[in-house]
N, C-alpha and C positions, 0 to 999 in steps of 0.2 A: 464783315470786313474782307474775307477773303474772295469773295467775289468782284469788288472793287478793285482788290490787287490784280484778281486776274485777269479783269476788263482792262485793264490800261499795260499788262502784260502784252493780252493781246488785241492791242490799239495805242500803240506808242507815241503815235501823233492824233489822240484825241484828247487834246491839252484846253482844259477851262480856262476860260477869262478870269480875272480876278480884280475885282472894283482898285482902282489908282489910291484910295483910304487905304485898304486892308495892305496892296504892296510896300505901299512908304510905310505902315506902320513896322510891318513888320522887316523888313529890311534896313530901319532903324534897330528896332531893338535885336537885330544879330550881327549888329556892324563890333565888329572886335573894338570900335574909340569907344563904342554903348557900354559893353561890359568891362571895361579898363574904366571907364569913368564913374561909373556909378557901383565899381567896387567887386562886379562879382568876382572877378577872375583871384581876387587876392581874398574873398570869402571862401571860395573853392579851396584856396590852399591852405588856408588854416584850416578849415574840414579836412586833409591831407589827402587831397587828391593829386599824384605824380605831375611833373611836366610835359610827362607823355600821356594822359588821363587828358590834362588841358589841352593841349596839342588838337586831340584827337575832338573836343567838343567845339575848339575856332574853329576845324576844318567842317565839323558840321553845320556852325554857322552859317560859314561860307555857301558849302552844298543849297543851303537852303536859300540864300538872293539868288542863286544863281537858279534855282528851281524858279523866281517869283519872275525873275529876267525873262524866263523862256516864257512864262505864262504872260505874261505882258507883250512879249515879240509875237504872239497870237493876233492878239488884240488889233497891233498894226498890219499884221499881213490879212487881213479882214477887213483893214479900210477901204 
């Protein structure tokens, strides 16, 4: 694994495609309505994980469409 991190270290614009299934899936299941609707975020807190705990796993969410975004904006600029 650590070789992977360090190829894309150094090669920050060597960004994979990613089939348009895998994006919508998964940038469904990290959309903050996903986990508000099907409970996790209020599972999380009866587990007692802070609001600053939660905070901190939406904005990962986040990080992550926005990672599938950039891998998609490949895709077009390749047309």
């Amino acid at each position: 694994m650590l070789s992977a991190i360090q190829h894309y270290i150094d090669n920050p614009d060597d960004i994979p495609d990613i089939p348009q299934a895998s994006a919508d899936y998964l940038a469904a299941r990290c959309n903050v309505s996903y986990i508000q609707r099907t409970g996790i975020l209020d599972q999380l807190r009866k587990e007692g994980f802070s609001e600053q705990a939660l905070y901190g796993f939406v904005e990962g969410l986040s990080a992550v469409v926005e990672i599938i975004e950039l891998m998609q904006e490949q895709r077009h600029l390749q047309e």
